[in-house]
N, C-alpha and C positions, 0 to 999 in steps of 0.2 A: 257486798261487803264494803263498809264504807275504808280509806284510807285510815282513820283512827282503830279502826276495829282490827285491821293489819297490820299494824304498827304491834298493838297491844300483843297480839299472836303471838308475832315475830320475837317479841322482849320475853313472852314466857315462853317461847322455846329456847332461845339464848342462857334464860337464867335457868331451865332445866337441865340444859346441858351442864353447866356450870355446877350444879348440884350433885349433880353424879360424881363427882370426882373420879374421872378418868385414870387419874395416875394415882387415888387412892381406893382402900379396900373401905368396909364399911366400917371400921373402928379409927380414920380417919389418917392411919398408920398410909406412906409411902408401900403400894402392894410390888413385891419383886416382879423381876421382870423374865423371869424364867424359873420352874421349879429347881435348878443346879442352884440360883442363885441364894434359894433360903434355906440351901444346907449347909451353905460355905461354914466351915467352922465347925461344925456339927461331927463327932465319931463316925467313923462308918459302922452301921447295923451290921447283921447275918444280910441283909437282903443287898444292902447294896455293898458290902464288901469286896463281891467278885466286879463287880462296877468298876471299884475305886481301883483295884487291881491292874485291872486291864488297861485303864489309863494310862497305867506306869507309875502310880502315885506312889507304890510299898516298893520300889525298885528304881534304881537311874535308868533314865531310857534308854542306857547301854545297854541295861541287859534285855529292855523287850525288842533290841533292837537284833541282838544276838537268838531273842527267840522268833522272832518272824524271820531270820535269813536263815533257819533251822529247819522251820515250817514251812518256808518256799525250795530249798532245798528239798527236801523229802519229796515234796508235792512233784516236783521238778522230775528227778531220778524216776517215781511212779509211773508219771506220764509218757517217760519214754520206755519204760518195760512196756505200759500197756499199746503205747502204738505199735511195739518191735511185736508184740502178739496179736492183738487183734489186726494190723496191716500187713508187720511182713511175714508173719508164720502162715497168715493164713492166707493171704493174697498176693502177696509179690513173690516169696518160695515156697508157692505150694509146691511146683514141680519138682526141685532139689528135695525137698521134705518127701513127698512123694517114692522116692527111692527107698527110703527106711521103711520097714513095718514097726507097729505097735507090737509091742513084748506083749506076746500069748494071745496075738493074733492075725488075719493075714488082713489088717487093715492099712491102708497105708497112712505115713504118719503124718503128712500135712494134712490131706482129710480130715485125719481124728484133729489136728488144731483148730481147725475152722467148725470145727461142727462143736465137738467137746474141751477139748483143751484150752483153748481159751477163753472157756465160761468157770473152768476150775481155777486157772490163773489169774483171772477177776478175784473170785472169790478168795483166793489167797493174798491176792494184793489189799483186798479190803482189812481185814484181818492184821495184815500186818502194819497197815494205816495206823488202823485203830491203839494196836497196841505200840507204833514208836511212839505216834502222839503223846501215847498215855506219858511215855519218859523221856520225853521231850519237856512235856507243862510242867511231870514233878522235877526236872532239874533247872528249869526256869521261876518255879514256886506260883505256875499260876494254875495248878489243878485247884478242882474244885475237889 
């Protein structure tokens, strides 16, 4: 390839790039530069409502600031029922626990936490997750 013939290359790759318009769409329009960006202004829909929501945008971010120290709180208190059950009912006083029977039977009762009771006490911690949450978002307004 002679020096001319790489020159010429060189200039229609240059003016191809150029062509493209990097920073525009094909109707010559400035293309945004994030999809957030080409809603600015725009209603929020059904779809992105809970979106906008959750931002904080329908609320001062006192209040979603009063619902996340609501939601860690909760989560908080959970997690230590669940360690006090699943560690110390069922491991660290089994022995003390051990002393009581189970009502209407001659099992003994840390046993029954390690083995049973503490899969019921999940299962009721969940449960009750589920339902403060629920009155948690609707006093904070961001249930769906």
């Amino acid at each position: 390839m002679s020096n001319n013939e790489e020159q010429d290359k060189q200039g229609s790759e240059e003016q191809a790039f150029e062509d493209t318009g990097e920073d525009q769409d094909s109707s010559g329009n400035d293309a945004p530069e994030s999809a957030e960006e080409s809603t600015i202004g725009e209603e929020p829909t059904e779809e992105t409502a809970p979106i906008e929501r959750s931002r904080g945008t329908s609320g001062s971010s006192g209040d979603m600031d009063s619902y996340w120290r609501a939601n860690k709180r909760l989560i908080l208190g959970l997690l230590v029922i669940w360690a006090t059950m699943g560690i110390g009912m069922s491991i660290l006083f089994v022995e003390t626990l051990n002393k009581f029977n189970v009502p209407g039977g001659n099992l003994p009762f840390g046993f029954w936490m390690a083995q049973q009771g503490s899969i019921y006490g999940f299962v009721i911690l969940i449960f009750f997750y589920a339902w403060r949450m629920d009155k948690i978002d609707k006093d904070h307004d961001v249930h769906e």
